[in-house]
Structure formats: structure tokens, C-alpha cells
C-alpha positions in Angstrom: 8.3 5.6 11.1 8.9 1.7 11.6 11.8 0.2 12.7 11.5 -3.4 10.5 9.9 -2.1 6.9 7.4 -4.9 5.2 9.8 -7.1 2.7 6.7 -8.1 0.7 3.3 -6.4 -0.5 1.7 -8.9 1.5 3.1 -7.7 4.8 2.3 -3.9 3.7 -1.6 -4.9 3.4 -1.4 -7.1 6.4 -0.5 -3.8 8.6 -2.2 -1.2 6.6 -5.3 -3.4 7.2 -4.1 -3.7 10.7 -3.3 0.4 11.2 -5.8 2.2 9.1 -9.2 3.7 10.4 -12.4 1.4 9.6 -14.1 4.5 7.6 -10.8 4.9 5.3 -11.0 1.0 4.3 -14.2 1.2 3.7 -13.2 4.3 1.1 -10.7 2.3 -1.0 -13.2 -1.1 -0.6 -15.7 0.5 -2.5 -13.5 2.8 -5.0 -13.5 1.6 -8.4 -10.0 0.4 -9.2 -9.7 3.3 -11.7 -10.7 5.8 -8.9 -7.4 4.3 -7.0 -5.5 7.0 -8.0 -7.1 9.6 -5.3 -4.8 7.1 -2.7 -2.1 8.3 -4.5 -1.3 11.2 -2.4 -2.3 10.4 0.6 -2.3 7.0 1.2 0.3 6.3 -1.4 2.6 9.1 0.0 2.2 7.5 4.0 3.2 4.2 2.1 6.1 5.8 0.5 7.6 7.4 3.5 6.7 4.8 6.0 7.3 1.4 4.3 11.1 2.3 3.4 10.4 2.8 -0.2 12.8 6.3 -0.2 15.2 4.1 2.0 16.2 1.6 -0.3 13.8 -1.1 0.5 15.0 -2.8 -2.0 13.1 -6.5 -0.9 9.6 -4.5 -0.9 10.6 -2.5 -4.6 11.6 -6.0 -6.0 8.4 -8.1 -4.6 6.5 -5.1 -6.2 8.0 -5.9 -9.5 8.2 -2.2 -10.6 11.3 0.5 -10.4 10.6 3.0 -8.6 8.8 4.7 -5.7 5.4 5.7 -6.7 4.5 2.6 -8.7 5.5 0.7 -5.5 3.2 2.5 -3.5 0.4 2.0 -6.6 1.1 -1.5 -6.3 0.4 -1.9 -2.1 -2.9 0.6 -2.9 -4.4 -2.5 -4.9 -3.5 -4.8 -3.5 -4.9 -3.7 -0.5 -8.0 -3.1 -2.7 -7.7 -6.4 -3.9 -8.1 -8.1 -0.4 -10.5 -5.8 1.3 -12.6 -6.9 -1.6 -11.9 -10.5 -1.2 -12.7 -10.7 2.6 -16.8 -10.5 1.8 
């Protein structure tokens, strides 16, 4: 569990990029966006539980733009996509 939650989707790719193995990346790098959704348990769950979003992270809900917990974690997931895919 962290101690100081991300306050911004950029923060939560920064260490996601930062904490998660090479191999599991490299998964979501080369997912289709619509194949996303398999991060949704797993990934999406570790985000849920460990970025504050049960705990009223309200600064990381509200850069999210959405209203609750799961489309939070959604949102993280792509953009995470989103910049793995812009780094080649």
C-alpha cells in the first residue's frame, strides 16, 4: 500500500511504468486497445486498491474525469497504454 497516492494519471503511469515487470508491459504495449479490458481485473484491481481510488482519492478520481472506481482504473490502464506505445 503507498503512503502518498498519485494526484494525477500521469503520476500513476510514471510508477506503474516504474514498478511493473518488463514481460507485463510488454503485454498491455502490444494489446489492442479493445483487448484492454483483460487489465481490468488484475491490473485494474492493483490500481484500485493501491492508488487510493477506494480511499477517496478524490485529486486522482477528478484528474481522471470519470465517477467512480473502476472507470478510474480504466482510465490509468490507457493511459499507460498510451505512453508505452509512444516511447518507440
Amino acid at each position: 500500500i503507498m503512503l502518498n497516492y498519485p494526484k494525477t494519471v500521469s503520476e500513476a503511469v510514471d510508477i506503474l511504468m516504474h514498478i511493473m515487470p518488463e514481460e507485463e508491459l510488454h503485454k498491455i504495449k502490444s494489446s489492442s486497445e479493445e483487448n484492454l479490458l483483460f487489465a481490468h481485473l488484475g491490473l485494474g484491481q492493483f490500481i484500485r486498491n493501491n492508488f487510493g481510488l477506494w480511499d477517496e482519492n478524490y485529486e486522482l478520481m477528478h484528474d481522471c474525469g470519470v465517477s467512480n472506481e473502476d472507470d478510474a482504473s480504466n482510465v490509468i490502464v490507457k493511459a499507460l497504454w498510451n505512453k508505452l506505445r509512444s516511447n518507440d
